[in-house]
C-alpha positions as CSV (number, residue, x, y, z in Angstrom):
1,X,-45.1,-81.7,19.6
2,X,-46.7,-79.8,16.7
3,X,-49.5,-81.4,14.3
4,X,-46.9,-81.7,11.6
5,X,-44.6,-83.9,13.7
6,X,-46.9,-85.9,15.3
7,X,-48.7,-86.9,11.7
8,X,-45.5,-87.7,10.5
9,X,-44.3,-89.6,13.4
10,X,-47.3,-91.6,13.2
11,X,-47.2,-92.1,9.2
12,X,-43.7,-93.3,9.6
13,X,-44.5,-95.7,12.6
14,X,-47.5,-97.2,10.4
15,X,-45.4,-97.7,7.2
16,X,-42.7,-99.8,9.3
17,X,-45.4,-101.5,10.9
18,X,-46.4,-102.4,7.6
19,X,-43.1,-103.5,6.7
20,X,-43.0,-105.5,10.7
21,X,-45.6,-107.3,9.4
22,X,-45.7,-108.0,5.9
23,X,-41.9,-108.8,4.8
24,X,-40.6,-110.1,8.0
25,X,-43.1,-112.9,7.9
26,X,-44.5,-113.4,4.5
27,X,-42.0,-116.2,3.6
28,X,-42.7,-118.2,6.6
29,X,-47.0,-117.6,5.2
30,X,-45.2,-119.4,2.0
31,X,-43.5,-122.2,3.9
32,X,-46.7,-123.0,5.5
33,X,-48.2,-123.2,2.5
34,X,-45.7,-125.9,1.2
35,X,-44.2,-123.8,-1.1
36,X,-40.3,-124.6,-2.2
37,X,-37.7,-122.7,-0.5
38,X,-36.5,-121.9,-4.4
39,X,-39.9,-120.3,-5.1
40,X,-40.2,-118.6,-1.2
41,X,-36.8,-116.8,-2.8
42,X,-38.1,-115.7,-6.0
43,X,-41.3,-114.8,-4.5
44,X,-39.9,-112.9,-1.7
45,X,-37.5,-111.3,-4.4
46,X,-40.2,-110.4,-6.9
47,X,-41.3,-106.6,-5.5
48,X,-37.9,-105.8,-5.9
49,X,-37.9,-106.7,-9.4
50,X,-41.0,-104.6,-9.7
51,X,-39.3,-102.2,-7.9
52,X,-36.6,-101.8,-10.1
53,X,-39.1,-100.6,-12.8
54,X,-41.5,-99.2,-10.8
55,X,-39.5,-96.9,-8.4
56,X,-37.5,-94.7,-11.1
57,X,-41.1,-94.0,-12.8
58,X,-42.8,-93.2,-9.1
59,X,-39.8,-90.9,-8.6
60,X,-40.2,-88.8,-11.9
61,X,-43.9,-88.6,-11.4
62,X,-43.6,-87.7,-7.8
63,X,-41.2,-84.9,-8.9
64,X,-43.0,-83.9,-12.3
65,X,-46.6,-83.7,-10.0
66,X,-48.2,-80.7,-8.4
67,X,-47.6,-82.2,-4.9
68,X,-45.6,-85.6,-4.1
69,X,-48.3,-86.1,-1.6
70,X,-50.9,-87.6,-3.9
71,X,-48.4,-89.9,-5.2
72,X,-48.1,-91.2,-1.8
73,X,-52.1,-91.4,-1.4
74,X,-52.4,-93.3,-4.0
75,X,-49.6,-95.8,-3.0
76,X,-50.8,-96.5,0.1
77,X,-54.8,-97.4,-0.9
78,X,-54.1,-99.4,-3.6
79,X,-51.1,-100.8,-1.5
80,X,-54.1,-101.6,1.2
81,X,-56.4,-103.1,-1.2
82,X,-54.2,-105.2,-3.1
83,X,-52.3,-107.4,-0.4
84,X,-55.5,-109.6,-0.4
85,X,-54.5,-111.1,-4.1
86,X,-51.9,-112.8,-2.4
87,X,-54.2,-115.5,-0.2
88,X,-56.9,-115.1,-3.0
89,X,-54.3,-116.6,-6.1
90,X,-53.9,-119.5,-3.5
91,X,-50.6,-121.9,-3.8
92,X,-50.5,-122.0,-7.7
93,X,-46.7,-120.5,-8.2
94,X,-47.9,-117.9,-11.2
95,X,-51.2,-116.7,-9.8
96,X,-49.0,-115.9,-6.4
97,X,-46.0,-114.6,-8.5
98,X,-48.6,-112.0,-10.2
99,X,-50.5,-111.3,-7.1
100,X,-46.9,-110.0,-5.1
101,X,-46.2,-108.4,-8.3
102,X,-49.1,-106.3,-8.5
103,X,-49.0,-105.4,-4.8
104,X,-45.2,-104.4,-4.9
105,X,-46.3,-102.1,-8.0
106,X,-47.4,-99.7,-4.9
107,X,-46.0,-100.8,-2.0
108,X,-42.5,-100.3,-3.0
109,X,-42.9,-96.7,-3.6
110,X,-44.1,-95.8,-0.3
111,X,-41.0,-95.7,2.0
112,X,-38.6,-93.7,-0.8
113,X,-41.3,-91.2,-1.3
114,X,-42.0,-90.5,2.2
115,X,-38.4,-90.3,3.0
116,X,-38.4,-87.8,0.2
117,X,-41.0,-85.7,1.5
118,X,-39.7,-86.0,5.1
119,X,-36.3,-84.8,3.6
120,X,-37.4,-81.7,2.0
121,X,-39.6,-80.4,5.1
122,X,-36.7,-81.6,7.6
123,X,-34.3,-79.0,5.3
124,X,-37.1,-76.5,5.6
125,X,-37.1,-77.2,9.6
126,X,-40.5,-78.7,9.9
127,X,-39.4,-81.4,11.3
128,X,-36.1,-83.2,11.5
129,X,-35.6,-86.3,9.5
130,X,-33.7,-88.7,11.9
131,X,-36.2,-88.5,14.7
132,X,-39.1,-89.4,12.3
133,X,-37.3,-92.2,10.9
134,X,-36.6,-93.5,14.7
135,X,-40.4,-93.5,14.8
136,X,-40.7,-95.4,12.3
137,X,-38.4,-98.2,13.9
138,X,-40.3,-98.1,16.9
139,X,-43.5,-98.9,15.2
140,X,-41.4,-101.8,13.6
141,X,-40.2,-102.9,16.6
142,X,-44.1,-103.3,18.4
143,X,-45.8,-104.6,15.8
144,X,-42.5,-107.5,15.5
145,X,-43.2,-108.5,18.6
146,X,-46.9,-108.6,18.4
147,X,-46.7,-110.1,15.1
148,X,-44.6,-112.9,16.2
149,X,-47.1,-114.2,18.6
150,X,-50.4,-113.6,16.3
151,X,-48.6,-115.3,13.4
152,X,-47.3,-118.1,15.4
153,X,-51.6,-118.8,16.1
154,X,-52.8,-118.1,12.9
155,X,-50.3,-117.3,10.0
156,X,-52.9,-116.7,7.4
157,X,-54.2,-113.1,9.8
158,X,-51.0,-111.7,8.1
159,X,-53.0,-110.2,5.5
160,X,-55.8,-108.5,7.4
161,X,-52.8,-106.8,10.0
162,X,-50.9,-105.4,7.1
163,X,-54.4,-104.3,5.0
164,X,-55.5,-102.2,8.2
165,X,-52.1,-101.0,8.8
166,X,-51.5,-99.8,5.3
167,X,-55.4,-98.2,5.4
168,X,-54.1,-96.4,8.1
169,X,-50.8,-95.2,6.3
170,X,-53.2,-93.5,3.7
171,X,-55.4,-91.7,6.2
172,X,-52.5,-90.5,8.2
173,X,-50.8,-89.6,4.5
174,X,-54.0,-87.4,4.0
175,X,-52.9,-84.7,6.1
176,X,-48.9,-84.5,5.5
177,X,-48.0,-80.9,4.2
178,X,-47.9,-80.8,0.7
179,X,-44.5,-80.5,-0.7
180,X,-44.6,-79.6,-4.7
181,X,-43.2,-81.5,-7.2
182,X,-40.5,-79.5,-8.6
183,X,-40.3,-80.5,-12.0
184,X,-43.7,-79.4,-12.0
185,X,-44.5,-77.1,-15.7
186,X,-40.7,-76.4,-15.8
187,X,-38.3,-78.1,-18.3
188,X,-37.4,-82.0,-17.4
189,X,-34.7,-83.3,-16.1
190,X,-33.5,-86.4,-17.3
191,X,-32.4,-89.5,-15.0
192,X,-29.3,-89.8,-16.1
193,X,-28.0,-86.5,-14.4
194,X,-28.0,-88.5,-11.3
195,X,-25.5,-90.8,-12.6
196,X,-23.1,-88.1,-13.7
197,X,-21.7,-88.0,-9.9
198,X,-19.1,-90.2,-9.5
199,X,-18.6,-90.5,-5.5
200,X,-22.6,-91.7,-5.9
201,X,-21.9,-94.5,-8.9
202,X,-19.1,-95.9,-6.3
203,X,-21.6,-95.4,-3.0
204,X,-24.1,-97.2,-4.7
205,X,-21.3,-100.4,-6.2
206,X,-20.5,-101.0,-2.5
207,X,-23.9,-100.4,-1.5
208,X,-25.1,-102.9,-4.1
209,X,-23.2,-106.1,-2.6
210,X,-23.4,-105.5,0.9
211,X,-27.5,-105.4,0.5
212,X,-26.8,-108.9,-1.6
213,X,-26.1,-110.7,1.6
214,X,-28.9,-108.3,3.4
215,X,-31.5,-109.4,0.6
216,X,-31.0,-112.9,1.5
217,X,-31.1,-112.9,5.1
218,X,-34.2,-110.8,4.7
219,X,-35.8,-113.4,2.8
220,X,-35.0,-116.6,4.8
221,X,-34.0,-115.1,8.3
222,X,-37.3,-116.3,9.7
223,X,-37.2,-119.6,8.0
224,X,-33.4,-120.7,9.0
225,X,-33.9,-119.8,12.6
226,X,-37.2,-121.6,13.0
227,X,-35.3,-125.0,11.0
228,X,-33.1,-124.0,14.1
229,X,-35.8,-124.6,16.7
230,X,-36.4,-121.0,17.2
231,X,-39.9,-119.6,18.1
232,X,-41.7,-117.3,16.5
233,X,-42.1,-116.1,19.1
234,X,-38.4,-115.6,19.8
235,X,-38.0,-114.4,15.9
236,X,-40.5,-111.5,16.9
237,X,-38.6,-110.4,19.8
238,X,-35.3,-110.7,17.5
239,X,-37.1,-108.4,15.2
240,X,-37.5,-106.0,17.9
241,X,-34.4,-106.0,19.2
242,X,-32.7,-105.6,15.9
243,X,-35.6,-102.3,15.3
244,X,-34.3,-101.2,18.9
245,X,-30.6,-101.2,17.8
246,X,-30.8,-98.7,15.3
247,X,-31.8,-95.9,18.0
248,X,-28.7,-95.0,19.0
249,X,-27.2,-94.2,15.1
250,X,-30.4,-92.8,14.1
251,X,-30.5,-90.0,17.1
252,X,-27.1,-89.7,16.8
253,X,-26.7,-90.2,12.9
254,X,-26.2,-86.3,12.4
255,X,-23.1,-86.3,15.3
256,X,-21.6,-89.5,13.3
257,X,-21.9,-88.3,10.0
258,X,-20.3,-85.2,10.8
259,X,-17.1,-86.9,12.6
260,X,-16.7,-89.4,10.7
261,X,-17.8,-89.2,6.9
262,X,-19.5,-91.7,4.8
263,X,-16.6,-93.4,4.1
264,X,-15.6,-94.7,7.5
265,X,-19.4,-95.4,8.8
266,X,-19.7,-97.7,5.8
267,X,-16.6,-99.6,6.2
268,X,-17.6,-100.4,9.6
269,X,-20.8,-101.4,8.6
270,X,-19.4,-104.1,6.1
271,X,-17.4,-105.2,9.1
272,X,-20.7,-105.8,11.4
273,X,-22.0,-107.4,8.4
274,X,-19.9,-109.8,8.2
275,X,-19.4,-110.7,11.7
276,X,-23.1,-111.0,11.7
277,X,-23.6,-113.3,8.9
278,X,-20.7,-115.9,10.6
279,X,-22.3,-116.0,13.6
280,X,-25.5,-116.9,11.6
281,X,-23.2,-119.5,10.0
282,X,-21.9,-121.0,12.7
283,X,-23.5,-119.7,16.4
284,X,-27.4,-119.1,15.5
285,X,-29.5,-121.0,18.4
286,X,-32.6,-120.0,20.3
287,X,-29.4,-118.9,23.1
288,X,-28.2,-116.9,20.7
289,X,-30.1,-115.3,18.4
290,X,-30.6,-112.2,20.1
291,X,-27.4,-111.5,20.4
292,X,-26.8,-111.6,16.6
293,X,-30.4,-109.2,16.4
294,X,-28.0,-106.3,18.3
295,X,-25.8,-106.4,15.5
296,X,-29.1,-105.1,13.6
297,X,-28.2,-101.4,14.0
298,X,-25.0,-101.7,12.9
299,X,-26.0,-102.9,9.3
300,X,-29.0,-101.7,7.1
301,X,-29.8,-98.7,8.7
302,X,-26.4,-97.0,8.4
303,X,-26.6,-97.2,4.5
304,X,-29.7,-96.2,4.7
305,X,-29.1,-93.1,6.1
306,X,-25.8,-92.1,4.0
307,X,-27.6,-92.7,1.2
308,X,-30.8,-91.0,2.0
309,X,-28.5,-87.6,3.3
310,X,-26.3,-87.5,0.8
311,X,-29.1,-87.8,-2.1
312,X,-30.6,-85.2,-0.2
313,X,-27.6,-82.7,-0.3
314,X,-26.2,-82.8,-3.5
315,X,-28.7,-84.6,-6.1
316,X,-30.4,-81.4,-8.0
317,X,-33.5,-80.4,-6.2
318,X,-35.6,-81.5,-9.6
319,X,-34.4,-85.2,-8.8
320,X,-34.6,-85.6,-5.0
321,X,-37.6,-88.1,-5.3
322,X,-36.0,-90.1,-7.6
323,X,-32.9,-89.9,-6.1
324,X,-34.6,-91.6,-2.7
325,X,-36.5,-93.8,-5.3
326,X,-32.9,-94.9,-7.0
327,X,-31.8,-95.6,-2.7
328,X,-34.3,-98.2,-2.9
329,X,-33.4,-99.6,-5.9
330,X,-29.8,-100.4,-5.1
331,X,-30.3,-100.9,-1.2
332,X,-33.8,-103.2,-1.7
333,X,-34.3,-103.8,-5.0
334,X,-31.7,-105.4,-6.9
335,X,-30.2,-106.2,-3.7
336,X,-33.3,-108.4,-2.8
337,X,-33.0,-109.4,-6.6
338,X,-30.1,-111.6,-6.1
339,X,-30.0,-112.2,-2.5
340,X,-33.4,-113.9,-2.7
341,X,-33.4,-115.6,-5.9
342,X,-30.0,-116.9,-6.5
343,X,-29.4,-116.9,-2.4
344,X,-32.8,-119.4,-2.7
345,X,-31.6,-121.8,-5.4
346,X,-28.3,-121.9,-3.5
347,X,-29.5,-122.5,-0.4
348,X,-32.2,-125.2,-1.5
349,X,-28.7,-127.3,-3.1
350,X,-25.9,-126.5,-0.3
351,X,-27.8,-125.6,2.7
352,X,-28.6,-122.1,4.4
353,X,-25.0,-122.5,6.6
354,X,-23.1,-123.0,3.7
355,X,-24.8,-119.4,1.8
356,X,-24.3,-117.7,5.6
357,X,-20.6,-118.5,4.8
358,X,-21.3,-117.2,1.0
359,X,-22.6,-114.5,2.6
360,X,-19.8,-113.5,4.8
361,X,-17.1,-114.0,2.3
362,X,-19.1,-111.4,-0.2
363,X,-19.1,-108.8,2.6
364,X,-15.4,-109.2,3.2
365,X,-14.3,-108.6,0.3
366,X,-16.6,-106.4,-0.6
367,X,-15.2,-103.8,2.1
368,X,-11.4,-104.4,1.1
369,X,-12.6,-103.1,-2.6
370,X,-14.4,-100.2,-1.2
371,X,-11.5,-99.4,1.3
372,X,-9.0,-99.9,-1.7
373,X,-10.9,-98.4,-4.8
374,X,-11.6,-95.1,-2.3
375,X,-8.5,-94.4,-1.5
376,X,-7.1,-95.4,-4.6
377,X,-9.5,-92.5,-6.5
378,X,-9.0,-90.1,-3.1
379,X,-12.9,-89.4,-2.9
380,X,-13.4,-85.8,-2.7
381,X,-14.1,-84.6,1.2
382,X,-17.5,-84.1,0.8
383,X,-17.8,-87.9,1.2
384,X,-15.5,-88.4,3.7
385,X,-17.2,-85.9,5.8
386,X,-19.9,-84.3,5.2
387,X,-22.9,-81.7,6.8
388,X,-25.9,-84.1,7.5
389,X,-29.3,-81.8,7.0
């Protein structure tokens, strides 16, 4: 393994560590704090309301700087520093609201950037993308595990873990080859162009709901399983499990997408979707909630990677940051938006079973438009199948 790959490998592990630690667990630090589970939603939901501002503007100063490296530097100090405003605004709703607003200001640009960068030196064969980004899941699935039992001693150490962890992002980022801006002194290219392809306006539609019902289960996963008697012990593990699913279609994501095209991987991803949101409905116990974690792989990570490849193949070269930027956006930004917030106030009145059953109708139906509007319009080949980078 070359210096390249192994200082990526090891950026990507730390930045889902980061993520292992921080989001997975952040609403239960709320709960414990006796904070509402209509405030947990909005604050769990506010960094992807920053996000939604905040991305696009990283993206088209990542692409309009000398290198997109010292975007990411930045990111991930500030990112480091500014987690410990959340315990310092203590359980007053507005200083805590601020406080995640300010630290999603940074935070939420780190993953789409990096996947940028990775992107562009995977197509120039430095390293390849999909076994980086398996990495990253295996530092996401060790630090669940070992989160779930620290947290379940001490809830409040959640800020220290993710501060060293996200220190150690920007030291690792520090020696990532550079990879130029490419808007850099040439004329500017507007946003806009992006939206100009169709097959990516109707990728990003479907995209949109399905990470609705994602948004919300990332928000209050943690807290409707332990209302279920579950561990946290257990919910670590679960976490692990659902990072050790998404092996197989991230080492094999290249063979997949090549077969099979966008189009079918995502309808079968609404399907598992749905199947895993009824049994979170209906069949979520400490028996079997790590059976429902195996559906992980089949979910989140599929978009994740059709979006991130085909951004990478046919968005201009001038817009690929922002293109990875806009991913995030859809897939956990407005996604979170309204699957934390209005998933939260509807959960708080009817009960997290009854918006498990919201959640499964959404996704349903969801996939019969996709399925429908697709063939309807007779999307060009390129998205039924495509060349993966």
């Amino acid at each position: 393994m070359n210096r390249n790959v192994m200082v990526l490998a090891l950026f990507y592990a730390f930045i889902y560590m980061s993520t292992g630690a921080f989001s997975s667990y952040i609403g239960v630090y709320f709960a414990a704090e006796g904070i509402g589970h209509g405030h947990i939603g909005i604050l769990t939901s506010i960094g992807a309301v920053v996000g939604m501002v905040a991305q696009p503007c990283w993206g088209l100063l990542s692409d309009r700087s000398k290198y997109k490296n010292h975007v990411l530097m930045v990111c991930t100090l500030l990112s480091a520093v500014l987690v410990w405003f959340i315990p310092w605004a203590g359980t007053l709703f507005v200083p805590l609201l601020a406080a995640m607003a300010l630290f999603s200001v940074f935070q939420a640009a780190i993953n789409p950037l990096s996947d940028a960068i990775t992107l562009e030196l995977a197509s120039k064969g430095v390293v390849r993308f999909t076994t980086i980004r398996t990495i990253g899941s295996v530092g996401y699935a060790f630090i669940s595990v070992v989160a779930g039992w620290l947290f379940a001693r001490d809830i409040h150490s959640i800020f220290l873990v993710t501060s060293l962890i996200l220190f150690g992002c920007f030291l690792l980022s520090t020696g990532i080859p550079p990879v130029a801006g490419h808007q850099s002194g040439k004329k500017k290219v507007s946003l806009i162009e992006i939206f100009k392809n169709k097959q990516l306006v109707v990728l990003y539609a479907y995209t949109l709901v399905m990470a609705t019902t994602f948004g919300f289960f990332l928000a209050f996963q943690a807290i409707y399983s332990k209302e279920q008697g579950i561990s946290m012990e257990l919910i670590g593990l679960g976490l692990a499990i659902g990072s050790f699913s998404q092996f197989p279609f991230m080492i094999f994501f290249q063979r997949i997408y090549q077969r099979f095209g966008i189009r079918n991987i995502l309808l079968v991803s609404g399907l598992v979707h749905a199947l895993r949101w009824i049994l979170y409905a209906y069949a979520l116990s400490p028996a079997t909630v790590l059976l429902t974690w195996m559906l992980h792989g089949g979910t989140y990570i599929l978009f994740y990677l059709c979006l991130a490849e085909y951004v990478n193949t046919h968005v201009m070269k001038e817009l690929k940051a922002t293109g990875q930027m806009l991913n995030s956006v859809i897939q956990l930004g407005v996604g979170r938006i309204i699957g934390g917030m209005l998933g939260g106030l509807y959960a708080a009145k009817f009960g997290f079973q009854s918006s498990f059953v919201v959640c499964f109708t959404v996704s349903m139906l969801s996939m019969a438009f996709y399925y429908g509007i697709t063939r309807q319009k007779k999307i060009p080949q390129c998205l039924e199948k495509d060349v993966a980078q």
